[in-house]
N, C-alpha and C positions, 0 to 999 in steps of 0.2 A: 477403710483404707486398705486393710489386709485383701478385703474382696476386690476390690481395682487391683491389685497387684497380682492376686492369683490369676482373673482375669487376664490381666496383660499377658503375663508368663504362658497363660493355656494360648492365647492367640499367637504368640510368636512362634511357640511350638509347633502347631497345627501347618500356621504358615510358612516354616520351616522345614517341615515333611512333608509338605505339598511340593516347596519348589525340589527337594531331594528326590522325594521320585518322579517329576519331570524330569528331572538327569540337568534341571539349573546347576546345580553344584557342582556339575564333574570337573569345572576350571579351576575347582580346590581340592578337586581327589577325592569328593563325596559322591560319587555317584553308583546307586545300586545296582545290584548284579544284574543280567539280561536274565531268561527267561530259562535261556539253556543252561548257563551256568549254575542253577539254582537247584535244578530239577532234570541233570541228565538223564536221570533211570526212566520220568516217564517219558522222557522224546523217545530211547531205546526202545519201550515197549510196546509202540506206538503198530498196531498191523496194517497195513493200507490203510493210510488216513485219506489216502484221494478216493475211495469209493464212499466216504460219508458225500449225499446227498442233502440240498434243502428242496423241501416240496413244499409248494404255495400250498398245495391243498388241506393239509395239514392244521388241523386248530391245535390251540394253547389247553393245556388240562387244567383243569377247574380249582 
């Protein structure tokens, strides 16, 4: 019985910080910070980020 319960409780949780950070909840003021609010030091530090390139030719490391 305890273990149904602990269960329930882990799934609602889970379920519940799933729809939080989809940003479901901001209609109750639960919605977490963007990306920039979190972490302005590294956008700031950020040097030319338009010269990063993706090259097809490029393989994945081992």
């Amino acid at each position: 019985m305890k273990l149904r319960l602990f269960l329930i409780a882990l799934l609602a949780a889970n379920a519940g910080y799933w729809l939080w950070t989809r940003g479901d909840l901001a209609g109750f003021g639960l919605a977490p910070a963007s990306f920039d609010e979190r972490e302005p030091q590294r956008m700031a530090r950020q040097i030319h980020p338009e010269w990063v390139q993706i090259r097809k030719e490029a393989k994945p490391a081992p």
